[in-house]
NURO-622448 format. One record per atom (N, C-alpha, C, O): residue in one letter; z, x, y. Coordinates in steps of 0.05 Angstrom, whole numbers, padded with zeros to 5 digits, always signed. Layout:
// NURO-622448
AZXY;...
***
This chain:
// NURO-622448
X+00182-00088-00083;X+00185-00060-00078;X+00157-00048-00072;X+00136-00051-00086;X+00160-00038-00053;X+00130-00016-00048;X+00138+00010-00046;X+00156+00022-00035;X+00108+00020-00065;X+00104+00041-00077;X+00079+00062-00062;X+00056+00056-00069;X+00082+00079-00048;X+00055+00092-00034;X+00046+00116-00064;X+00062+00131-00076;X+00016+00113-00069;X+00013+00129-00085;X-00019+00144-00074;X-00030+00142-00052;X-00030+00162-00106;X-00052+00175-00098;X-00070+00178-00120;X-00068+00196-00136;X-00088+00157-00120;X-00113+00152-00142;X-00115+00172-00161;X-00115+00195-00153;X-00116+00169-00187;X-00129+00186-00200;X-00149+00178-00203;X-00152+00181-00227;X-00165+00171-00196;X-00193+00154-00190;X-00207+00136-00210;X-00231+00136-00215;X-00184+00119-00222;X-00190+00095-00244;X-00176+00076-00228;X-00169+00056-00240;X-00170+00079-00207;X-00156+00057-00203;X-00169+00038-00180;X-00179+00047-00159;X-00168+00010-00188;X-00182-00020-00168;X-00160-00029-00149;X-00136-00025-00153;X-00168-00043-00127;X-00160-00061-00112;X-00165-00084-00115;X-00186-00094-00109;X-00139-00098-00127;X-00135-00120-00127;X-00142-00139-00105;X-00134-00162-00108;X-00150-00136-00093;X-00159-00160-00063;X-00190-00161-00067;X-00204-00182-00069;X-00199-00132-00067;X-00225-00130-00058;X-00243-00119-00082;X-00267-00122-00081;X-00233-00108-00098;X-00243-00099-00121;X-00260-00078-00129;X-00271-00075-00150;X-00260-00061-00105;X-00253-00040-00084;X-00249-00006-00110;X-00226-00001-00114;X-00259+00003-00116;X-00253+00025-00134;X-00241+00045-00115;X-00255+00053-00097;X-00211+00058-00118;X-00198+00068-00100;X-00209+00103-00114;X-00206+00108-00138;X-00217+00119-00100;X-00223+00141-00104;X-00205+00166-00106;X-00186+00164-00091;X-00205+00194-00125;X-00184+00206-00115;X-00195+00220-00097;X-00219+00222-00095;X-00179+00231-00082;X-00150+00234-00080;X-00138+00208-00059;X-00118+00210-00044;X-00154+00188-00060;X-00146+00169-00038;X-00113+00155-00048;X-00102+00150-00070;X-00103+00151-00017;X-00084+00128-00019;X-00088+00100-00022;X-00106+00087-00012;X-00065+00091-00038;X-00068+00060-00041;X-00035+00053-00042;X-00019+00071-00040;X-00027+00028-00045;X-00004+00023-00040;X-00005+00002-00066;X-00023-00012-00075;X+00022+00005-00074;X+00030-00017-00101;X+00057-00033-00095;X+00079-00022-00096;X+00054-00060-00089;X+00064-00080-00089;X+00084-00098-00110;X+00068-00110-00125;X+00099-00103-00115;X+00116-00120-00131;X+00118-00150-00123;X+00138-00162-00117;X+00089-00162-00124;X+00096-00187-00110;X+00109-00206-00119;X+00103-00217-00140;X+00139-00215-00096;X+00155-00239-00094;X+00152-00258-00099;X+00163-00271-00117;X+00126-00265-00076;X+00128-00291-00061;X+00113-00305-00080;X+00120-00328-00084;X+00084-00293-00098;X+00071-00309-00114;X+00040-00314-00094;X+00022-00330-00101;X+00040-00297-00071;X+00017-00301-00054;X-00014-00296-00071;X-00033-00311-00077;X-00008-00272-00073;X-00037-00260-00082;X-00045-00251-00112;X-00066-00244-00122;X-00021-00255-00123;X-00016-00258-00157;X+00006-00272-00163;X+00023-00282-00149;X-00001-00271-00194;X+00029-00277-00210;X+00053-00266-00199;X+00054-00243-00189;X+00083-00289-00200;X+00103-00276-00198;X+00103-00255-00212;X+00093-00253-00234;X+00120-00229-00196;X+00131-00212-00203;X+00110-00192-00217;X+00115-00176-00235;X+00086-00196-00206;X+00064-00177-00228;X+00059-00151-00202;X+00074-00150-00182;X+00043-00136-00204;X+00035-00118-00188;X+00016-00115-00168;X+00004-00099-00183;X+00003-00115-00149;X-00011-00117-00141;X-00015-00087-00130;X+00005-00073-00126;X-00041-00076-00124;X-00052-00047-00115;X-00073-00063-00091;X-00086-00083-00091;X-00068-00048-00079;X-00083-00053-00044;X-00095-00022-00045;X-00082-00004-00055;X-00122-00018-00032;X-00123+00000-00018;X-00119-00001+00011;X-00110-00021+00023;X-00127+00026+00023;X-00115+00034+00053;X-00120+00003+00072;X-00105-00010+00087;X-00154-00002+00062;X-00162-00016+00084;X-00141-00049+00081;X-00129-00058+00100;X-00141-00060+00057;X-00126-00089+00050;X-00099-00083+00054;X-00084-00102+00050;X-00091-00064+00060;X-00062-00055+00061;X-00059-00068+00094;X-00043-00085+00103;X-00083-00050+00108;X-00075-00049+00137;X-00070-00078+00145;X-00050-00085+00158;X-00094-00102+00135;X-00098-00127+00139;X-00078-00144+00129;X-00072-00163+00144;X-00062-00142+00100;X-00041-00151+00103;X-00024-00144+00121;X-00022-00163+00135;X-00014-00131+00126;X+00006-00112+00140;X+00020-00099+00134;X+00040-00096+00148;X+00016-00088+00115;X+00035-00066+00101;X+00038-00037+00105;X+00058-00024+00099;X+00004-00027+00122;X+00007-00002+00133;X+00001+00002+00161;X-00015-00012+00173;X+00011+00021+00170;X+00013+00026+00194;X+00012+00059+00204;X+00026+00075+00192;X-00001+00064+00221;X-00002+00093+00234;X+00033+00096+00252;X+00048+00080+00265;X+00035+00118+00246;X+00058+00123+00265;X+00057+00158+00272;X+00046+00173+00256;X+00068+00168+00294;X+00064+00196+00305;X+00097+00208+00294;X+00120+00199+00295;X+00088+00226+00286;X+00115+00246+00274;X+00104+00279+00280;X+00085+00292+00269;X+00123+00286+00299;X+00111+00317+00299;X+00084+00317+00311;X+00064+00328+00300;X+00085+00309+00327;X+00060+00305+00345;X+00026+00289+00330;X+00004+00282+00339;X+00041+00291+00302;X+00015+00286+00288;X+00011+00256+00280;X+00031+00243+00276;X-00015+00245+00277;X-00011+00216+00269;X-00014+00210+00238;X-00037+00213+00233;X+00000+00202+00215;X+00005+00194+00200;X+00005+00167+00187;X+00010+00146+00200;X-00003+00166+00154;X-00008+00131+00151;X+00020+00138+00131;X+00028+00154+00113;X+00028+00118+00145;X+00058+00104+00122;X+00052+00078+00114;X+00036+00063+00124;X+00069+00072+00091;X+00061+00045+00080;X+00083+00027+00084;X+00078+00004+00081;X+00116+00037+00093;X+00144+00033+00106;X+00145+00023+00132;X+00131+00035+00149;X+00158+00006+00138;X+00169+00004+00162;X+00200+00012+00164;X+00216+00021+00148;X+00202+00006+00193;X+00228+00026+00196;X+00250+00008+00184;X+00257+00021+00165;X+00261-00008+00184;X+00285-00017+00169;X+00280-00019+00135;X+00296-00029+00119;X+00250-00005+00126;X+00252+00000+00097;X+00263+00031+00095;X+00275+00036+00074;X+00261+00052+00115;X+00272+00074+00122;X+00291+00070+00115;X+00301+00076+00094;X+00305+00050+00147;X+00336+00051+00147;X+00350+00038+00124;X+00375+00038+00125;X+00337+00025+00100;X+00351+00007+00076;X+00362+00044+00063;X+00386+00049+00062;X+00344+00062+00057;X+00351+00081+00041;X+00377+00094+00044;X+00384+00111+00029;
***
């Protein structure tokens, strides 16, 4: 499950180790697969390790450009 959130500014990046600042975005992970941690533990990405896995992406809504951390068939699951 992914979770898009907003630092209260204690919070690290797991990849990079990365001190995520507030009011910055970061994204929280439930990892599956066992890639980048323990089964089933958590993983926190900021913006930048997000983008490089592939988890985030810019998209235009309302003329404006926007960072989502969803793709569209996580949309269409809801």
């Amino acid at each position: 499950m992914r979770r898009g959130c907003i630092s209260s500014g204690r919070v690290n990046c797991d990849i990079c180790n990365r001190v995520i600042q507030y009011p910055e975005r970061y994204l929280c992970v439930d990892e599956e697969d066992g890639v980048e941690a323990e089964k089933g533990k958590m993983v926190r990405y900021c913006v930048e390790c997000a983008f490089k896995k592939g988890y985030a992406h810019y998209k235009e809504e309302k003329g404006e450009k926007i960072l989502t951390f969803f793709t569209e068939s996580d949309i269409n699951q809801v």
